[in-house]
C-alpha positions in Angstrom: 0.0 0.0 0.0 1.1 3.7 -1.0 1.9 6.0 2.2 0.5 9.0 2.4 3.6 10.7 1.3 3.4 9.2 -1.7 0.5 10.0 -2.8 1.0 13.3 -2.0 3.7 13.4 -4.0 2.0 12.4 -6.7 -1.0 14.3 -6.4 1.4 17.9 -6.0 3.1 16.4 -9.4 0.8 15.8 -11.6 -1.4 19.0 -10.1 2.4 21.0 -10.8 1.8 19.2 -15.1 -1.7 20.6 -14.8 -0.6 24.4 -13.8 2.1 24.1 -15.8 0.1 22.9 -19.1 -3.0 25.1 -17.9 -0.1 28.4 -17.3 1.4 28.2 -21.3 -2.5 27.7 -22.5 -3.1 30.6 -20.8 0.1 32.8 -22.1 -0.1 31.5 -25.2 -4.1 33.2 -25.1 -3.1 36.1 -23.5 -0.2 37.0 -26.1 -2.4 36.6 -28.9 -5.1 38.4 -27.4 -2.1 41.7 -26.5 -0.8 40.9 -30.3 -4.5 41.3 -31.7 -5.1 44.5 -29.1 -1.7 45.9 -30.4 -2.8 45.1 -33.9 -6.1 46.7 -33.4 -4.5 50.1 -31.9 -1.8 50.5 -34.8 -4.8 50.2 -37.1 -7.0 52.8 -35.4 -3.9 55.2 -34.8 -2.7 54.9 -38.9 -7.0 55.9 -39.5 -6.7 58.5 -37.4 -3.2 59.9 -38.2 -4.4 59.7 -42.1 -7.4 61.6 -41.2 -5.6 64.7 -39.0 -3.3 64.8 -42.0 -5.7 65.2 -44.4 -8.1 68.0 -42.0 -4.5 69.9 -42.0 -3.5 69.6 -45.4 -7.4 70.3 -46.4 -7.3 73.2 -43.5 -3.9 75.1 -45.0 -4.1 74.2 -48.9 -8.0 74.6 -49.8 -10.3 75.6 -47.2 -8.4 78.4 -45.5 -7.5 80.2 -48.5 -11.0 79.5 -49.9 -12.5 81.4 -46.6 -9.6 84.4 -47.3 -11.1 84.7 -50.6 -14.7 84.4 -49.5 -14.5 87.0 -47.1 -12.6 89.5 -49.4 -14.7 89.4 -51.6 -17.7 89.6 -50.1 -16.4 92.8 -48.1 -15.8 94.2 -51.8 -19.2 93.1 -53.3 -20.6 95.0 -50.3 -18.2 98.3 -50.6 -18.6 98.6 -54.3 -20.2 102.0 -55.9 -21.6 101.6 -58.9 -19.0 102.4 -61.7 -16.2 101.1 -59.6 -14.2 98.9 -61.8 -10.9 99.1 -60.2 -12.4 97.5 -57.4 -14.8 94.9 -59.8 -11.4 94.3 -62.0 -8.7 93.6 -59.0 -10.8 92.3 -56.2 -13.3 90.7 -57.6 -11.5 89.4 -60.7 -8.7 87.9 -58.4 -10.4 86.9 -55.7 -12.9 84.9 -57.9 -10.4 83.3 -59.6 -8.4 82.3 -56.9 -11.9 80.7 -55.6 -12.3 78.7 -58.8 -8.6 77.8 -59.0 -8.7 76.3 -55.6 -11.9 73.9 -56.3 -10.5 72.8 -59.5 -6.9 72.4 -58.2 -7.8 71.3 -55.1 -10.0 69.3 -55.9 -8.9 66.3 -53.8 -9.2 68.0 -50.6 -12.9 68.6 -51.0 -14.9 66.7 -48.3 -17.5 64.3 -50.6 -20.6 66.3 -49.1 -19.3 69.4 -50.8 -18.8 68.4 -54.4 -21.7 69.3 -55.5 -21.4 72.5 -53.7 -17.8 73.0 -55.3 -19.4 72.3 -58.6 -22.3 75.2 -58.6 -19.3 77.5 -57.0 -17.4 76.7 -60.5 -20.3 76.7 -62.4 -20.7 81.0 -61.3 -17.5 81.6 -61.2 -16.5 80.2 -65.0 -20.0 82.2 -66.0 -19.2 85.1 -64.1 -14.8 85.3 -65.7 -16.7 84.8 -69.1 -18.9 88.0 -68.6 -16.2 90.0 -67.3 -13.9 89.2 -70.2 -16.6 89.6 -72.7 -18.2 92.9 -70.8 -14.2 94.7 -69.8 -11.7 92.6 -71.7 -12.9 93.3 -74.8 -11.1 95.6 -77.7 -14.0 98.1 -76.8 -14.8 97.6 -73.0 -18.5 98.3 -72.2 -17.9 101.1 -69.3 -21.3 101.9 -69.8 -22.4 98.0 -67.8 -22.1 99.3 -63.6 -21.0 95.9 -62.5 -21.0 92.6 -64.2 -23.9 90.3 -62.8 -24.6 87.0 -63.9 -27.5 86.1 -61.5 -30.2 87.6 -64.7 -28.8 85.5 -66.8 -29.5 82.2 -64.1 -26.2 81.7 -62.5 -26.7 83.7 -59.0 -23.8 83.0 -56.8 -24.7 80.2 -54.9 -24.7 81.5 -50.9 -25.6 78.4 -49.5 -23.0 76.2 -51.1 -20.2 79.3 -50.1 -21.8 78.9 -46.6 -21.5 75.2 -46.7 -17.8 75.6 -47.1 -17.7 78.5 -44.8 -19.0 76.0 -42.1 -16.8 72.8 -43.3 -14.1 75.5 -42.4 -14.8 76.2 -38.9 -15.6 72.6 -37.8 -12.5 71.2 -39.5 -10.7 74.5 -37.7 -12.2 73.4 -34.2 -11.2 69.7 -34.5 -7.7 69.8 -35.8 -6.5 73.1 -33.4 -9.5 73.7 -31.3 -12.2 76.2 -30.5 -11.6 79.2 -32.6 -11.3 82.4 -30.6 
């Protein structure tokens, strides 16, 4: 018959097999489970670095110099006197320009809810740069037009598509530095 001691023995080794055996199941799980959590996280923070690039590089290259250009001129559209036309010709002339340039050239920092926006902001602006050439830039300018409008002819400047980007602007502004002063 087995003594006690024996027994014990063999009970503490074979219960030392079954923590050992149950111990590298257990690792093994728990690496894989860290290697899939670490996997996970690198995945999230490449999303998320790609899409804080992006907000900057949309912030500096297209929307903040599209706000610049909103704002001037608008300020100039509201200053003008009739029969002003070194104010139509520089400000408005550049600065709508500029606008259009941006959208087409920029192009690939537009957020997808605003291309149809960009689109009608193009479609005014190429209207509006072929009036002004065919009205001032002509052999004869016509000094006898005030201001060149293109809204008669069914291409008003579309506010709430200038507003849309106005607003892109700001919200992109607050997540990438903050609230705005």
């Amino acid at each position: 018959m087995k003594t006690f001691s024996e027994v014990l023995l063999a009970a503490l080794i074979s219960d030392a097999v079954v923590a050992l055996l149950l111990g590298l199941l257990l690792k093994s799980r728990t690496e894989r489970i860290a290697h899939e959590i670490r996997t996970q996280y690198e995945q999230l923070a490449t999303t998320f670095r790609s899409r804080f690039s992006w907000k900057e590089k949309a912030l500096a290259e297209l929307l903040a110099p599209l706000h610049m250009q909103l704002n001037r001129t608008e300020r100039a559209f509201r200053r003008y006197a009739a029969g002003n036309l070194y104010l139509e010709a520089r400000i408005l002339k550049e600065g709508n320009e500029a606008i259009r340039n941006l959208l087409i050239e920029k192009g690939y920092l537009i957020p997808l809810d605003l291309l149809p926006d960009a689109d009608r902001l193009i479609e005014h602006y190429d209207i509006w740069l072929e009036e002004f050439a065919r009205v001032r830039d002509a052999a004869q300018p016509d000094l006898g037009t005030p201001f060149v409008f293109v809204g008669p002819q069914g291409y008003p400047f579309p506010r709430s598509s200038a507003d849309k980007f106005q607003q892109t602007y700001q919200q992109l502004w607050r997540e990438v530095y903050g609230t705005i002063s």
